[in-house]
C-alpha positions, 0 to 999 in steps of 0.5 A: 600093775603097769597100764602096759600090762593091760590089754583090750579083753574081748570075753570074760569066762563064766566058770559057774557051776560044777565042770563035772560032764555028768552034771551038766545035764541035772543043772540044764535040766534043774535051771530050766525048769525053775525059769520057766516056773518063774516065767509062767508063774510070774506071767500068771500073776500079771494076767490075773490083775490086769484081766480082773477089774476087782483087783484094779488097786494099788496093791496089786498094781504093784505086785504085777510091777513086781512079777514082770520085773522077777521075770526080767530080773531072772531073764537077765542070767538064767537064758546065758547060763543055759545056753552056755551049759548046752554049747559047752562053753563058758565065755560071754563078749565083753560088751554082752557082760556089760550089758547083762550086768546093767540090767542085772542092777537095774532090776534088781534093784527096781524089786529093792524099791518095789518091796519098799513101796508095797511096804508103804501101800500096806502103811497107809492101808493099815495105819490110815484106811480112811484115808487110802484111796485118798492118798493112794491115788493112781497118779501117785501109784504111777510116779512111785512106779516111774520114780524107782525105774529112773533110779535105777536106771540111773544107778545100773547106767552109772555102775556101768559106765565105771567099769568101761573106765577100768583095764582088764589084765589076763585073769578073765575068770568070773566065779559067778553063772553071771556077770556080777558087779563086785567080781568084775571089779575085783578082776580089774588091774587098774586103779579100782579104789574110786569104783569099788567105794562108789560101789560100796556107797550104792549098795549101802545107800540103794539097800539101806535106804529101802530096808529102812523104810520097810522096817519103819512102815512095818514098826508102825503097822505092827503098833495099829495091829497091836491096838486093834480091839477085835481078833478078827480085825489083827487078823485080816491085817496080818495075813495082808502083810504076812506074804510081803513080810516073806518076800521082803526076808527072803530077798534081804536074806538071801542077798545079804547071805549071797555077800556073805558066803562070797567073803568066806570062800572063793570057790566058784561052786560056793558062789554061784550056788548062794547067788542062786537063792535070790536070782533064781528062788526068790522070784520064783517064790514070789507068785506062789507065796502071794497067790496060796493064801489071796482069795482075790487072786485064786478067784481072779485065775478061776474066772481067766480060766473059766472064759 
């Protein structure tokens, strides 16, 4: 298309969920009460380790870096879709679209590599427990920590950037609850091929990467659990992996199951619908999965509590 035929837009439309008046109130009702599960119990969580000088290590130091980033990660989409459902209407400001999908990437892909070094913590924990508190010091928990957010921030500031540089035409019609990258893309008409392949090598070299290195670190902590003598021992070290083994499948899952489903069908309905499972469920599930079966953190809340 013509850059002629190319106009200065000023909002793009959220088309969401069901546009049935009747069902309105169900979703409000629905997502709200799932945010704030995900807020409170996210909250929780980091008001647990940082209230308990027992739980002061690096796993949990960064599994409360995990809980507030789910909770910024959710805060990103779930406040605009509420508040759009209330008002009745779907639109978002150009700039306000940009600025939620910055920090959409920059926090979802902050989890990606905060799953990627909690894989590595429960590593060395397994592999070289002689040697953790050596390696795992809190001078390299705190760069791990600030290496993965000037990453992402670097990578969500890139992204975004290149979707300033494309021309957007009269279809403005987002099938997502959110401004997601790849649908904005695709409703450019302007030249999208440089922006769609730096896209493609992101997510391949941002999701790859990290999935790579949790599957090496965990190939090597089931071979030290394997060659472990007492049942007791293999069992202690799985349940320590079990709960990230969880959160690491859903969220690899439910992401890849989100692309997925978004190139079979086109409809609005189908898509926002999959992009819920990691945007909204898995954050929500994730304080929940790490707390039901950690003695530390149940002890932790009973002492918050019982001040």
């Amino acid at each position: 298309m013509e850059p002629g035929n190319s106009t200065r837009i000023s909002e793009f439309l959220l088309l969401g969920f069901s546009e049935e008046p009747e069902l309105q109130p169900l979703i409000f009702g629905l997502f709200l009460s799932m945010y704030l599960v995900t807020v409170f119990g996210n909250l929780l969580m980091i008001l647990a380790v940082s209230s308990d000088s027992h739980l002061h290590t690096p796993m949990y130091f960064f599994l409360s870096n995990l809980s507030f980033v789910d909770i910024c990660f959710t805060s990103t989409t779930i406040p605009k879709m509420l508040v759009n459902i209330q008002t009745q209407n779907k639109a978002i400001t150009y700039e306000g679209c940009i600025t939620q999908m910055y920090f959409f990437l920059l926090f979802g892909v902050l989890d990606d590599f905060l799953l990627t070094v909690m894989a590595y913590d429960r590593f060395v924990a397994i592999c070289h427990p002689l040697y953790y508190t050596v390696i795992m010091h809190p001078r390299l928990c705190g760069l791990l920590v600030l290496v993965s957010w000037i990453m992402c921030v670097l990578n969500a500031l890139l992204e975004s950037l290149m979707v300033l540089s494309l021309s957007f035409c009269t279809d403005l019609e987002i099938p997502q609850f959110f401004c997601e990258l790849n649908q904005v893309v695709q409703l450019a008409c302007s030249d999208k091929l440089f922006n769609t392949t730096v896209m493609y090598f992101l997510v391949g070299l941002l999701g790859c990467g990290p999935l790579a290195g949790i599957l090496y670190s965990y190939s090597k902590v089931v071979s030290a659990i394997c060659a472990m003598s007492s049942a007791q021992g293999k069992y202690k070290a799985f349940s320590i992996c079990a709960s990230h083994l969880l959160v690491v499948s859903l969220f690899y899952c439910t992401g890849l199951g989100v692309y997925l489903s978004s190139a079979v069908t086109q409809t609005s309905q189908s898509s926002a619908a999959a992009s819920v499972m990691y945007t909204v469920v898995t954050p929500m599930l994730n304080p929940f999965i790490y707390s039901l079966r950690n003695k530390d953190i149940k002890a932790a809340l009973k002492r918050f509590f019982g001040r």
